[in-house]
NUROTOR-85561 format. One record per atom (N, C-alpha, C, CB): residue in three letters; z, x, y. Coordinates in steps of 0.05 Angstrom, whole numbers, plus 5000, padded with zeros to 4 digits. Glycine has a CB too. Example, Ala and Ser with C-alpha at 12.3 -4.5 7.8 and 13.67 -1.06 7.14 Angstrom:
% NUROTOR-85561
ALA515652644886 ALA515652464910 ALA515652644934 ALA518152264911 SER514252574955 SER514352734979 SER515752585001 SER511452824988 
//
This chain:
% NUROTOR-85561
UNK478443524811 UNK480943664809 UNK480843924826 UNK481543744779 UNK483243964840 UNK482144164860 UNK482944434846 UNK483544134891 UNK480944694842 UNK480844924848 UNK484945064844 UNK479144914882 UNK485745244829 UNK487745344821 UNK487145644836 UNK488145304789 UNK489345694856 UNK488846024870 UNK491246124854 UNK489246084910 UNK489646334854 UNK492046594838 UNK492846814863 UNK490246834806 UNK495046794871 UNK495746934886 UNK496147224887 UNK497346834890 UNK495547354913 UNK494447614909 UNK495947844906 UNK492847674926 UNK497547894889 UNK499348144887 UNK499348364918 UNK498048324858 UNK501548484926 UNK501048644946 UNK503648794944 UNK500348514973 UNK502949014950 UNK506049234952 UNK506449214983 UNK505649644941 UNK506748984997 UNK507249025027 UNK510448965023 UNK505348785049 UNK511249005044 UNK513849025045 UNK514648955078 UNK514749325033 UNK512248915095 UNK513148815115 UNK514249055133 UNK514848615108 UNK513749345129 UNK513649555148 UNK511349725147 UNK515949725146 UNK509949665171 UNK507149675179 UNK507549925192 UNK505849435197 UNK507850185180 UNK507550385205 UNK505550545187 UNK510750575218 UNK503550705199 UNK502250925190 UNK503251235199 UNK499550885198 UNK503451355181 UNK504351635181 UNK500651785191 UNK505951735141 UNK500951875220 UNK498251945228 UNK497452155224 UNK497751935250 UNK498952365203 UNK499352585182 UNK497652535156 UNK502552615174 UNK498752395145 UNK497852285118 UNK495952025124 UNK500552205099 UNK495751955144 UNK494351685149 UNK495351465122 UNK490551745150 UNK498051485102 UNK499651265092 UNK501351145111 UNK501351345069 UNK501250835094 UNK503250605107 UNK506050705100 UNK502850275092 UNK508250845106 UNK509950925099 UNK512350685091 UNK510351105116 UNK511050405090 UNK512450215077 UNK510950195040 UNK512049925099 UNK509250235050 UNK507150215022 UNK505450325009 UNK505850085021 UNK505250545025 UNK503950775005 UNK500650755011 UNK504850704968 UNK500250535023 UNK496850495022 UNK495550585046 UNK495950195020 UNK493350575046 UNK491850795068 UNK490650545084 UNK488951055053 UNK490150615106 UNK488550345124 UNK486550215114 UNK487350415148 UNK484550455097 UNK482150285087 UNK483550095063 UNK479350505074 UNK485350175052 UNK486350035027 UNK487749785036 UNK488250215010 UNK489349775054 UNK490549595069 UNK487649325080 UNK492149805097 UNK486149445088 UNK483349215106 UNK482849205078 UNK480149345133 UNK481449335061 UNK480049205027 UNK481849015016 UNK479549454999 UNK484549045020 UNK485648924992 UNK485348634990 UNK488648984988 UNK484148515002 UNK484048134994 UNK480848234978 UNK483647785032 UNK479248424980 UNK476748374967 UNK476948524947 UNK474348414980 UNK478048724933 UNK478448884917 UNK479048724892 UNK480149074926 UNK477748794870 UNK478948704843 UNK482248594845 UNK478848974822 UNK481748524811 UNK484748524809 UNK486548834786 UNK485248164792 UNK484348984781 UNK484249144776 UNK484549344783 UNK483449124771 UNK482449384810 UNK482449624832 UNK485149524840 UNK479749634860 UNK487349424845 UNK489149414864 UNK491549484850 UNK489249154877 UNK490849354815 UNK493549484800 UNK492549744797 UNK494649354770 UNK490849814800 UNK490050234806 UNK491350294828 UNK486250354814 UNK491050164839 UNK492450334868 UNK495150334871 UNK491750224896 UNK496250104852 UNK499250044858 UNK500750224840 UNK500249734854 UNK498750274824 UNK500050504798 UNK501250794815 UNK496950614770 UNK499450854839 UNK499351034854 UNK501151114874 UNK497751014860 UNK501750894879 UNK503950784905 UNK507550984900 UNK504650304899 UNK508450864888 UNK511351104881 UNK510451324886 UNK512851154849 UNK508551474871 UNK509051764872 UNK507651864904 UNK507251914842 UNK506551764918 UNK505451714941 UNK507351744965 UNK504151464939 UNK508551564960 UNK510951464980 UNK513151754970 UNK512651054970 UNK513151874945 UNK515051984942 UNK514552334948 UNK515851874915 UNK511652344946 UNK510852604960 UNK510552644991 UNK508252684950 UNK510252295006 UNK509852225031 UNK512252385038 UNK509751925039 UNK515352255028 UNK518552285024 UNK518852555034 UNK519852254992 UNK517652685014 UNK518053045000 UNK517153235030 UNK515053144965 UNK514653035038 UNK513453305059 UNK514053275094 UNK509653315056 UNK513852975092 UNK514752845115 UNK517152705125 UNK513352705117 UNK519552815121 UNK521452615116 UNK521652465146 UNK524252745105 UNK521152605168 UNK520852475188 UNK519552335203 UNK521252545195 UNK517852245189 UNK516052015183 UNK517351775171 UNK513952105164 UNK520151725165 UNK521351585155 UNK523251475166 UNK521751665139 UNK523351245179 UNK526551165195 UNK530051215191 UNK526550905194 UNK529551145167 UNK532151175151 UNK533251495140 UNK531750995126 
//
C-alpha cells in the first residue's frame, strides 16, 4: 500500500520579493533562511513561525510602507 503524504502547510502567497531592509518576504512575512528550511522544519516549528507572520507583515506595513507595491 503506498505511503500517505501530508501536505506541507505554507504562508506563500506567490509574491517572492525580499524587503533588503528587513531581509522579510513582503508576501509572507518569512525570512530567506525560513523560506530555504521550510520543507525540513517540523510541523511545529512552522506553525511557530506562522503564528508570527501577521504581526510581521504588519510592523513590515508600519515601517516600510514602500516596500509594498500596493
Amino acid at each position: 500500500m503506498p505511503e500517505q503524504t501530508v501536505p506541507i502547510v505554507s504562508p506563500c502567497i506567490k509574491v517572492c520579493v525580499v524587503d533588503p531592509l528587513s531581509s522579510l518576504c513582503i508576501g509572507c512575512g518569512r525570512t530567506m533562511q525560513e523560506i530555504g528550511g521550510w520543507m525540513g522544519m517540523s510541523p511545529e516549528r512552522r506553525a511557530a513561525i506562522m503564528a508570527t507572520l501577521p504581526d510581521r507583515l504588519s510592523r513590515l506595513r508600519a515601517t516600510r510602507p514602500d516596500a509594498f507595491p500596493d
